[in-house]
N, C-alpha and C positions, 0 to 999 in steps of 0.2 A: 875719419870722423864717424862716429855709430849713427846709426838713426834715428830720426823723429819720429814719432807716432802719437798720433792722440786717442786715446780710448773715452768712447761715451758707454756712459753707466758704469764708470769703476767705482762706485763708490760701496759694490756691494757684490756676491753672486759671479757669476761669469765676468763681468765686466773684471770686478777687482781682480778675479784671479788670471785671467787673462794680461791684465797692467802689473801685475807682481811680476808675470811670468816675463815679459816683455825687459821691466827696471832689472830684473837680475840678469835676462839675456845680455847686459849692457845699453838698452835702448833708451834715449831721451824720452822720456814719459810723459807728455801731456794728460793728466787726467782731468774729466768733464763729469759734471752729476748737478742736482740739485743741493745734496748737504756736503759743505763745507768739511764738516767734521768728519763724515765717513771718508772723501776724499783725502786727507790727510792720512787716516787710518791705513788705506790702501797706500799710500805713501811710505809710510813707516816700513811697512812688509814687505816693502823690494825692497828698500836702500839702495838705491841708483839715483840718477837724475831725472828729477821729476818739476812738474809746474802743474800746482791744482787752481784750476779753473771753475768756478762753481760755476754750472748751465744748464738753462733750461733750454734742451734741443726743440719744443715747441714753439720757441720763441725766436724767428728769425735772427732778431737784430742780435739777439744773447750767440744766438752762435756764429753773426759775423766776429762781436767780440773776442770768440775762443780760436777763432783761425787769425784774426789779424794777433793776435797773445802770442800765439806759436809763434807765427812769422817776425814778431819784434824779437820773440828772445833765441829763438835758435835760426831762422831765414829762410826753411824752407819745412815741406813733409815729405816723408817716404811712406806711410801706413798710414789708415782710418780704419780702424776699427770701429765700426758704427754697428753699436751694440744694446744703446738704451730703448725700455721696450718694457711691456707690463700686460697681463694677464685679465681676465673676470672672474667672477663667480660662474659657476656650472649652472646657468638657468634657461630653461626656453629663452627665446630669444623674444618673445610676444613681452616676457617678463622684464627684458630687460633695459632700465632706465634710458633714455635717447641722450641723456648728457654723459653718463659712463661709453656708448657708443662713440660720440663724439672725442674723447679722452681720450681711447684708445686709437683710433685713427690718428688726432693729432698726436699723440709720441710716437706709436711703431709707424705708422708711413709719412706722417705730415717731416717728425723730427729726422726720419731715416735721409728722406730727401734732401731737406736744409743742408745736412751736413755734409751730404756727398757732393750738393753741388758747389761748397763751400769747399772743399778737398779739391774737387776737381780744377775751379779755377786757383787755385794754389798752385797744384801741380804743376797747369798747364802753364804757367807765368814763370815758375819757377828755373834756375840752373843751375845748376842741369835738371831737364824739366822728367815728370812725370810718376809716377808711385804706384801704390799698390791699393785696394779702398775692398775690404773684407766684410761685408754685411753677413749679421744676423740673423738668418734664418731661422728654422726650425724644422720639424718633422711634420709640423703640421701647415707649409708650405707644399705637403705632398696629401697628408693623411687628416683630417681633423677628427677630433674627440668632440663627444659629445655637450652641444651646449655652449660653445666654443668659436661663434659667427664670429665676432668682431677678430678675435685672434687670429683663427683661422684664414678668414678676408686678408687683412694686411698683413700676413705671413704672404701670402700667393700673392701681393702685388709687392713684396720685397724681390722676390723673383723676380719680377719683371723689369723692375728698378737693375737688378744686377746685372741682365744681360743686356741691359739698354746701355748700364756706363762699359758694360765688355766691348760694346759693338763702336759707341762714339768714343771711348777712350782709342782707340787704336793710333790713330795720327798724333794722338799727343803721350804716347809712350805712358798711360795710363791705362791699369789693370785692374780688373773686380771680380771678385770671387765671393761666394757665400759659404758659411759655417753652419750647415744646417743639424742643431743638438737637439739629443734626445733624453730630457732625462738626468741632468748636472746636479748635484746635489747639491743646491742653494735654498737660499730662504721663499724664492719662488716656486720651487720642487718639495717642499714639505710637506704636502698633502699624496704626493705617491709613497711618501715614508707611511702614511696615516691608514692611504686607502683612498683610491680614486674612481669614479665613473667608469666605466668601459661601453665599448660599443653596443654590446645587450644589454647595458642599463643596470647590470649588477654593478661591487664595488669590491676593487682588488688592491692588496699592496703591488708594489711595481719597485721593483730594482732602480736602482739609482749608480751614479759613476760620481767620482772625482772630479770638480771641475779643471783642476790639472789638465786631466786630458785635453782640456780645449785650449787650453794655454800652448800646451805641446804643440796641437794641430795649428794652429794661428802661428804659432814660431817654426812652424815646414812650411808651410803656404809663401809666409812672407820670404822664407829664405831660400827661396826659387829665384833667378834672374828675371830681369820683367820682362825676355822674351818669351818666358813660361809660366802659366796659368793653371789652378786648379781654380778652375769653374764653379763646381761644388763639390763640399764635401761633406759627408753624414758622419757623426761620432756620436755614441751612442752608448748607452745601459745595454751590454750585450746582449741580457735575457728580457729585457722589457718588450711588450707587446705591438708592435712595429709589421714588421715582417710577418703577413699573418694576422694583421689586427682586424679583429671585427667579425 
């Protein structure tokens, strides 16, 4: 039997391409998002087996609904791709509104949490019990850009979210790894195509990759046994300012 996975945020970006890559591996594809219709869309483009779930990962009880969805229609999960997540404007941080603050907290760590520990007790109930749960990272989990608190913040406590479920998943044959990207060329990366910020405050184009590539990387992660782990892994715009930045 292939595997279940639910991807949050395919409705666009990484996520989608990430759920395309998944549907065409053969994997049962739960995908998660707010619009409806981009989820479908993302649907269309793997042509495998899929169940779109419209969800707002901010909203607890919305995401108990997308874990009990899965479990009525296929019984169990093997992956979470826990990937929904969003960005700010490049402003001081003095500048920056306390309710966009707030926004971004509740999707990248409020939503990240929900759903992992919605995965978690799945797995752990589940039989044969336990999975894989692949969070979202970033490069600025390590490095931050200028102007960039609130991202940068729940970027570094995604981190820490990940090696908490590596450390408690152990007993329950549950595994957590992060994908930490640099640089995908999505509708969220469209301002490095333009010209972006850098650490001296000038403003540079910045190379960009295929989100492919992270589809790739998420389809070797997962296709490791789950006595084996990659912890983290960085994929990246090879020439983008990383390595060196600043």
């Amino acid at each position: 039997m292939s595997k279940v996975a639910i991807v949050t945020g395919a409705g666009s970006g990484v996520g989608r391409a990430v759920a395309v890559g998944l549907l065409k591996a053969g994997y049962r594809t739960v995908l998660a998002g707010r619009r409806e219709s981009e989820l479908r869309g993302t649907a269309e483009l793997g042509e495998g087996e899929s169940l779109v779930v419209p969800t707002d990962v901010t909203d607890p009880h919305a995401v108990d609904r997308l874990f009990a969805a899965t479990e009525e229609a296929y019984g169990r999960l093997d992956l979470l791709f826990n990937n929904a997540g969003r960005g700010t404007p490049a402003v001081p941080m003095d500048e920056l509104p306390l309710e966009t603050w707030r926004e971004v907290v509740d999707l990248n760590l409020n939503g990240a949490f929900y759903c992992a520990r919605a995965a978690f007790g799945l797995m752990r109930r589940q039989s044969p019990r336990g999975g894989r749960i692949i969070n979202n990272g970033s490069i600025s989990a390590y490095v931050p850009r200028p102007y960039q608190a609130p991202y940068t913040m729940t970027k570094h406590a995604v981190t820490g979210l990940t090696r908490q479920i590596a450390l408690d998943g152990r007993q329950f044959d549950i595994v957590c790894g992060q994908i930490d990207i640099g640089n995908a060329d999505t509708p969220m990366t469209v301002r490095m195509r333009e010209g972006t910020i850098q650490a001296d405050l000038s403003t540079a184009v910045e190379p960009v990759m295929d989100p492919k590539h992270v589809a790739d990387a998420v389809l070797y992660m997962d296709g490791l046994p789950l006595e084996a782990n990659v912890l983290f892994m960085t994929v990246m715009a090879s020439q983008m300012p990383y390595v060196g930045r600043g």
